[in-house]
C-alpha positions in Angstrom: -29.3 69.3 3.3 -33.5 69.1 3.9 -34.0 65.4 2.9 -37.1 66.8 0.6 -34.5 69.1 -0.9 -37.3 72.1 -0.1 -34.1 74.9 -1.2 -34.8 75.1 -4.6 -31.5 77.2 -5.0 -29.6 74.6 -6.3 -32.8 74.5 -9.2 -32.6 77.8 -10.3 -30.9 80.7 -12.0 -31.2 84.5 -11.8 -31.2 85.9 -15.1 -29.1 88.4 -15.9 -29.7 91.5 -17.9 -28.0 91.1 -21.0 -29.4 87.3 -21.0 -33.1 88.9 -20.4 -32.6 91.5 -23.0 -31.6 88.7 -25.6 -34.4 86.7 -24.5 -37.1 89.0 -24.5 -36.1 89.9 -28.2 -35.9 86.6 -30.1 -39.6 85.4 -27.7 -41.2 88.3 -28.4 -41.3 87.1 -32.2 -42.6 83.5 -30.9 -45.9 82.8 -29.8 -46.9 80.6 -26.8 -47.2 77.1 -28.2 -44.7 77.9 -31.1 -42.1 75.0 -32.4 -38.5 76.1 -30.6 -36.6 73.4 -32.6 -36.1 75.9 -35.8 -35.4 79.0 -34.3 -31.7 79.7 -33.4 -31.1 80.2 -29.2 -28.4 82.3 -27.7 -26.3 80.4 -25.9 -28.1 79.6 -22.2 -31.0 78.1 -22.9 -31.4 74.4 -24.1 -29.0 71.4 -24.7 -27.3 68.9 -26.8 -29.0 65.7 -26.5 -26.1 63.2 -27.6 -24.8 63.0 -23.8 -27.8 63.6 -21.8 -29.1 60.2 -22.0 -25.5 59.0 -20.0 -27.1 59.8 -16.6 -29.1 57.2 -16.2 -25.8 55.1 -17.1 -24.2 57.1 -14.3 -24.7 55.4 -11.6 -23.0 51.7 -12.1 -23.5 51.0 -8.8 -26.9 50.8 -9.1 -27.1 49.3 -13.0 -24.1 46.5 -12.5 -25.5 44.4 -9.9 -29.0 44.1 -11.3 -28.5 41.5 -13.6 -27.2 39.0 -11.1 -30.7 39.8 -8.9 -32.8 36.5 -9.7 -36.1 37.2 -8.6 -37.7 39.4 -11.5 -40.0 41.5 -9.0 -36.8 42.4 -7.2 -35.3 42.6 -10.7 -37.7 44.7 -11.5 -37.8 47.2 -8.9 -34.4 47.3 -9.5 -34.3 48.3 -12.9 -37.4 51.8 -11.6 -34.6 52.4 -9.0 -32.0 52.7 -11.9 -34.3 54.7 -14.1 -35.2 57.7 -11.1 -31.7 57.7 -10.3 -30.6 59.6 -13.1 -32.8 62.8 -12.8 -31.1 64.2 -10.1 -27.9 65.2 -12.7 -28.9 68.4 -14.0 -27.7 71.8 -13.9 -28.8 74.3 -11.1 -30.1 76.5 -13.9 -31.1 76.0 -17.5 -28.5 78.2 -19.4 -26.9 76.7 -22.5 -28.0 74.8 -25.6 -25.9 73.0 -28.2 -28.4 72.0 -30.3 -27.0 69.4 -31.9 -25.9 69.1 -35.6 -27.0 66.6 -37.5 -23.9 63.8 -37.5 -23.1 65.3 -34.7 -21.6 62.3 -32.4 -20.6 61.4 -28.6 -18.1 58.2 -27.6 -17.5 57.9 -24.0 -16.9 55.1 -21.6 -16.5 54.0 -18.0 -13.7 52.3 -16.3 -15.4 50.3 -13.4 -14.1 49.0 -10.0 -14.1 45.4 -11.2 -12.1 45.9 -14.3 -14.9 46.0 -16.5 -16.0 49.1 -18.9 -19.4 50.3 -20.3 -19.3 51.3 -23.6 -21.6 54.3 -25.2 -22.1 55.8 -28.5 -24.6 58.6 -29.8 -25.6 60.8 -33.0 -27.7 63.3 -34.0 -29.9 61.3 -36.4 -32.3 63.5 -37.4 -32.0 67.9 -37.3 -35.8 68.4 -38.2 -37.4 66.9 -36.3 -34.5 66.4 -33.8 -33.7 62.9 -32.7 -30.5 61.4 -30.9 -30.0 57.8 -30.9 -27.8 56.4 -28.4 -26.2 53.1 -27.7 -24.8 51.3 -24.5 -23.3 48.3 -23.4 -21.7 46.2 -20.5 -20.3 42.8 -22.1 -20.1 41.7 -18.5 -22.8 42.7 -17.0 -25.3 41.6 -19.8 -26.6 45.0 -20.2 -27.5 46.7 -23.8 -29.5 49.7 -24.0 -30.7 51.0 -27.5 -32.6 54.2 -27.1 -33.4 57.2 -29.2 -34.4 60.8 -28.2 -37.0 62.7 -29.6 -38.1 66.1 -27.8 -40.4 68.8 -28.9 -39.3 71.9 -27.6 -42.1 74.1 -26.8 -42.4 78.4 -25.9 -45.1 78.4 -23.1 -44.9 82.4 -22.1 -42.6 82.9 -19.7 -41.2 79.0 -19.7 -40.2 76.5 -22.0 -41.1 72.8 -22.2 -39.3 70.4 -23.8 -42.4 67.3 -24.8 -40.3 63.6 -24.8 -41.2 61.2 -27.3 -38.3 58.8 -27.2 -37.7 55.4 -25.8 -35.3 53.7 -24.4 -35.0 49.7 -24.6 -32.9 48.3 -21.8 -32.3 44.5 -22.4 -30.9 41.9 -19.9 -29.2 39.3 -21.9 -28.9 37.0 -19.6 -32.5 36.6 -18.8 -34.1 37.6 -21.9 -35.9 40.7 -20.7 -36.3 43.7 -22.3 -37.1 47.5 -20.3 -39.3 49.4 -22.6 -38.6 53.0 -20.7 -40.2 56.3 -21.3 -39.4 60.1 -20.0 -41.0 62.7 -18.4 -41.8 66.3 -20.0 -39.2 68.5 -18.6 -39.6 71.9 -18.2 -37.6 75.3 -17.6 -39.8 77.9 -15.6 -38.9 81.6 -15.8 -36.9 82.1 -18.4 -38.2 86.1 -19.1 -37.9 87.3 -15.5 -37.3 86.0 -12.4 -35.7 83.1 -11.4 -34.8 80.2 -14.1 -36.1 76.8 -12.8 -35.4 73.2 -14.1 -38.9 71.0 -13.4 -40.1 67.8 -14.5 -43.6 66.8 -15.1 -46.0 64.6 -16.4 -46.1 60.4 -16.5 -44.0 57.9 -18.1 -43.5 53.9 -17.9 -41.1 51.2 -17.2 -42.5 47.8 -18.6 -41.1 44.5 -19.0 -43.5 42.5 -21.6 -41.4 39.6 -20.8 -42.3 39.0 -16.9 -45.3 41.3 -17.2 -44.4 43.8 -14.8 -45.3 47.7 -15.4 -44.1 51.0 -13.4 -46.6 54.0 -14.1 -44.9 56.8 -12.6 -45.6 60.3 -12.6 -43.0 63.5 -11.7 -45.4 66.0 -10.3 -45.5 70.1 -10.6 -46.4 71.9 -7.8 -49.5 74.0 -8.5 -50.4 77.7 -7.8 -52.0 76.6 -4.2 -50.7 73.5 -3.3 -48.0 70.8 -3.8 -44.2 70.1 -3.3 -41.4 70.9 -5.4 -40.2 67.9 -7.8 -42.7 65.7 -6.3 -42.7 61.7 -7.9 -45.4 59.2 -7.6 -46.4 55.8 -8.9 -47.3 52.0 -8.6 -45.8 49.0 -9.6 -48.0 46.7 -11.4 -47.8 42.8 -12.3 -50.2 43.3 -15.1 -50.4 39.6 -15.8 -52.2 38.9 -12.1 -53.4 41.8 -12.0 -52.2 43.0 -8.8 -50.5 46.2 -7.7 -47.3 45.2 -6.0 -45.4 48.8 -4.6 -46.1 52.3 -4.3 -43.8 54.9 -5.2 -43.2 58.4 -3.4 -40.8 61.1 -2.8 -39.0 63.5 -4.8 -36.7 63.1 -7.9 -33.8 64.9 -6.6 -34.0 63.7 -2.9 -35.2 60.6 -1.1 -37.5 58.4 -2.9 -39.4 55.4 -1.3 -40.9 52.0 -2.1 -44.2 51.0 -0.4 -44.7 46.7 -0.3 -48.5 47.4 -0.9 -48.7 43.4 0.6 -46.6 44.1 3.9 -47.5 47.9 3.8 -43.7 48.4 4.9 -42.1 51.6 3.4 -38.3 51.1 2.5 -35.5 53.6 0.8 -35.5 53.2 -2.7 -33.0 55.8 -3.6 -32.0 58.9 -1.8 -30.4 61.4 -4.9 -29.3 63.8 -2.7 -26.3 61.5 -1.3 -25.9 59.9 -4.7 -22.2 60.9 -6.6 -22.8 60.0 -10.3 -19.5 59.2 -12.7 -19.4 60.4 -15.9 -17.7 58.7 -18.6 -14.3 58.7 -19.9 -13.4 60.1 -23.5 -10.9 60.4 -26.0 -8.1 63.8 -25.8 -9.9 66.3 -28.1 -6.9 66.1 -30.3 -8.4 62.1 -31.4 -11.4 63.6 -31.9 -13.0 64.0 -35.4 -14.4 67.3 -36.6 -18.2 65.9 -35.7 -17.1 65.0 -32.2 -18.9 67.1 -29.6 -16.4 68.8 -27.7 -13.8 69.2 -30.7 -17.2 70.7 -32.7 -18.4 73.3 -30.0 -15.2 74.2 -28.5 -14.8 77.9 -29.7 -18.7 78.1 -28.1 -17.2 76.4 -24.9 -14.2 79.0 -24.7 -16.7 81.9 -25.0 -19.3 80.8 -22.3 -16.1 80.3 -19.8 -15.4 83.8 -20.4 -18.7 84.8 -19.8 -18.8 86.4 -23.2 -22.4 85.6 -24.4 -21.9 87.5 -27.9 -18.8 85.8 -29.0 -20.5 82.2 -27.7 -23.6 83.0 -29.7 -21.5 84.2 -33.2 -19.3 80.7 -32.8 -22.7 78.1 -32.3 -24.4 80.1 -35.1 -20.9 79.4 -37.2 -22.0 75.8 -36.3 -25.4 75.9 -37.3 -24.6 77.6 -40.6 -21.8 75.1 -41.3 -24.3 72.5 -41.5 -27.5 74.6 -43.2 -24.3 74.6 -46.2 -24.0 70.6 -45.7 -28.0 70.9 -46.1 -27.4 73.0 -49.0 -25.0 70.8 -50.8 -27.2 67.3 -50.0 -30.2 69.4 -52.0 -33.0 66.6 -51.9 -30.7 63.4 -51.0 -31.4 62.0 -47.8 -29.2 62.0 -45.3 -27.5 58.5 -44.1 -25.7 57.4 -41.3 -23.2 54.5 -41.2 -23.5 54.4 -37.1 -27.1 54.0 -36.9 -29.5 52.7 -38.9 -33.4 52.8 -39.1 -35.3 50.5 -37.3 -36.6 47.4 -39.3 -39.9 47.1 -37.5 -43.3 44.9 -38.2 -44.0 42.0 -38.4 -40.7 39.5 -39.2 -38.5 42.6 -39.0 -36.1 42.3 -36.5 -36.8 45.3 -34.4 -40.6 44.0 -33.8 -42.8 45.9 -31.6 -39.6 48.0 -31.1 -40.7 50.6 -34.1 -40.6 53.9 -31.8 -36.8 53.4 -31.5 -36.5 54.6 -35.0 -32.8 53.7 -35.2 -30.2 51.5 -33.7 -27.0 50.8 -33.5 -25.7 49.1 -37.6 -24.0 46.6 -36.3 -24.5 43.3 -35.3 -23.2 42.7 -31.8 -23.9 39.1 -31.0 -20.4 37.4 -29.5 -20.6 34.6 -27.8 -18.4 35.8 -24.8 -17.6 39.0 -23.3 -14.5 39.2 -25.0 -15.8 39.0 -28.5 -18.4 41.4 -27.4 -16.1 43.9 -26.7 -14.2 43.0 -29.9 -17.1 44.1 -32.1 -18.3 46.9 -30.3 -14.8 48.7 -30.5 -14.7 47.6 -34.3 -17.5 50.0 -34.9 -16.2 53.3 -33.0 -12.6 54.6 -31.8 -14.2 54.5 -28.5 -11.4 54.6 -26.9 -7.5 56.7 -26.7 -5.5 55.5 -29.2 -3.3 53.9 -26.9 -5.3 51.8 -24.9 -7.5 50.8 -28.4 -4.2 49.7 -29.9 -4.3 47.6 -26.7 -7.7 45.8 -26.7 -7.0 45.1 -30.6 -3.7 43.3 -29.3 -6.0 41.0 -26.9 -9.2 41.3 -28.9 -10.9 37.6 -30.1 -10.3 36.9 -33.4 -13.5 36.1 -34.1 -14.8 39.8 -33.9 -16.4 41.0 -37.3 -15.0 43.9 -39.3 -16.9 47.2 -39.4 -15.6 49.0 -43.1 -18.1 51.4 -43.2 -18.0 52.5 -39.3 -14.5 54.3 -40.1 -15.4 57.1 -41.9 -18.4 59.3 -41.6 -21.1 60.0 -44.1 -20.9 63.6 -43.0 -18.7 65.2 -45.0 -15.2 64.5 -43.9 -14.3 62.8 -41.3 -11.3 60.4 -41.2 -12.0 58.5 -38.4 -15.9 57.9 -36.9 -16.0 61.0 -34.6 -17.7 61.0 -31.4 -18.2 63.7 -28.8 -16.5 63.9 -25.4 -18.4 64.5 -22.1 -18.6 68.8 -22.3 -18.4 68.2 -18.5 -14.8 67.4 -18.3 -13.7 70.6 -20.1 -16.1 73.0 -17.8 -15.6 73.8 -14.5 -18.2 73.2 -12.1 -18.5 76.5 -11.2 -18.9 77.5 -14.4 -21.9 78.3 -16.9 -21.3 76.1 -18.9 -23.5 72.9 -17.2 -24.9 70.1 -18.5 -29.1 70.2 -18.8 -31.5 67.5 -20.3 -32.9 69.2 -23.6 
């Protein structure tokens, strides 16, 4: 494979007929610029947001050992590595959207090699304008991540953008730092005619206000006359001196290097075309509440493995009308989650300076060991099978706090708090049915 990935085939998608002719109809009421969050998408276009922020989790190989690193330059640098590892998991073509319902909810977790797990939970917290909040944590490893997504999907002519506004807050417990992380605009090219192509573009930030340190990076188009496919760029700041420590280069979904602007050596940061991601575990789809993402969309998943777009469209629009009755029923009372809860920002709040979260997980998860970490995080979610949950309750400390509310949702019925399972593992990869960042 070209180390600079300059094959773009893997990127893109021919469009069929039938998915051109459904296309050109519901774009050619839009105008370019127009709001695509309210207008209802056949079935290979966009997608649900409660798992795509697990790919920069995907990669524990990467996120484990960085805690242990004790110089916070290194540190540092190895948190930017973490973050561009992720990009490269995409589909090659941007064909399906599962726009999320609100309530809508993903569990999943990951066995790792030294007998520790990673533990992540999501929701659809808000339909209009959609946002996904997202939890993760690695008792062990001292890692917590609270983010929340929050895109602006965009018709641009013969593309469509998809504008991030979230933020993710990565947090080292054991050294008291905290990642404030933002996300590039992502794009999908050629969605009338032509080839369908996944692109990302424009800047975003990793900064630690702790040590100081600041990554501006930027994921670079290629334009009409010049450029290179997936292109990244960027510099590594230490804003308290002043000085510009490393350059950044490469491209997203190949090699990417690290310049010591001091030494002017150039070293491998990460090379994404080599990288093998693992995706989390989940529950069997018959633990799954109704809200739980592959239980909810699994009539749209048996319809898009047949290749039968009309049938996939008619079962996410049952979806989607299921929840404009919920909408219905609610009339003017607001909405409320038990697993999330909004952000209690300003000054004395307890989320200061962390306002553009806009929620977090409603729990408090503040053990003093691993074990009781674990303990409270699995009080708040049937994150795991049944089996092995049953198990870590056996062994679980004592001292773990109960979660009453976390067992039944506040949408509608749901016995149990219902959490989506990775759509990946019910998909073949050859499939359509992929995996794409909204």
């Amino acid at each position: 494979m070209d180390d600079q990935r300059s094959d773009a085939s893997e990127d893109e998608t021919i469009v069929d007929s039938e998915q051109g002719n459904v296309l050109s109809h519901i774009i050619s009421q839009l105008r370019p610029g127009a709001d695509l969050s309210r207008i209802t998408l056949p079935t290979f276009i966009l997608e649900a947001d409660v798992e795509s922020p697990i790919s920069f989790m995907a990669h524990p190989e990467v996120l484990l050992p960085t805690t242990k690193i004790d110089d916070p330059i290194e540190r540092f640098v190895s948190v930017v590595k973490l973050y561009l590892s992720g990009w490269h998991i995409k589909p090659p073509g941007v064909k399906k959207p599962l726009n999320p319902i609100l309530g809508e909810r993903f569990y999943g977790y990951w066995d790792y090699d030294d007998g520790t797990r990673g533990y992540y939970m999501a929701e659809q917290t808000s339909h209009h304008p959609p946002k996904s909040s997202y939890f993760f944590m690695a008792p062990e490893h001292h890692i917590r991540i609270d983010g929340t997504l929050k895109p602006r999907s965009k018709f641009l002519g013969n593309s469509a953008a998809s504008l991030s506004e979230g933020l993710a807050i990565m947090r080292f417990l054991n050294r008291g730092e905290r990642f404030f992380i933002t996300q590039p605009n992502m794009y999908a090219r050629g969605i009338l005619f032509g080839k369908m192509k996944y692109e990302l573009g424009d800047q975003s930030i990793v900064r630690c206000p702790e040590t100081g340190l600041v990554a501006d990076l930027e994921f670079k188009n290629r334009g009409y006359f010049s450029g290179k496919d997936d292109a990244i760029g960027g510099t590594i700041r230490d804003t308290k001196n002043n000085k510009s420590l490393f350059e950044l280069s490469g491209v997203w979904n190949g090699k990417m290097f690290i310049k010591d602007l001091t030494s002017g050596k150039q070293t491998l940061l990460f090379n994404a075309a080599a990288a093998r991601e693992t995706y989390p575990k989940s529950r069997p789809i018959e633990e799954q509440g109704e809200r739980e993402s592959q239980r909810l969309w699994q009539n749209v998943v048996t319809a898009v493995k047949n290749r039968d777009h009309d049938a996939a469209t008619d079962e996410k629009t049952k979806v989607e009308d299921m929840q404009r009755d919920e909408a219905a029923k609610r009339g003017e009372a607001e909405w409320r989650s038990d697993l999330f809860r909004k952000v209690q920002g300003g000054p004395g709040g307890s989320e200061q300076d962390e306002e553009e979260l806009d929620w977090i997980i409603n729990a408090k998860i503040d053990g003093a060991t691993p074990e009781e970490q674990v303990a409270q995080i699995l009080s708040i979610a049937p994150i795991l099978p049944k089996a092995q949950l049953d198990g870590a309750n056996d062994t679980a400390a004592p001292s773990a706090p109960p979660r009453a509310a976390a067992q039944t949702s506040t949408a509608e019925s749901e016995k149990v708090a219902p959490a989506p399972i990775s759509r990946r593992n019910s998909i073949g990869d050859n499939e359509e049915f992929v995996d794409a960042r909204s």
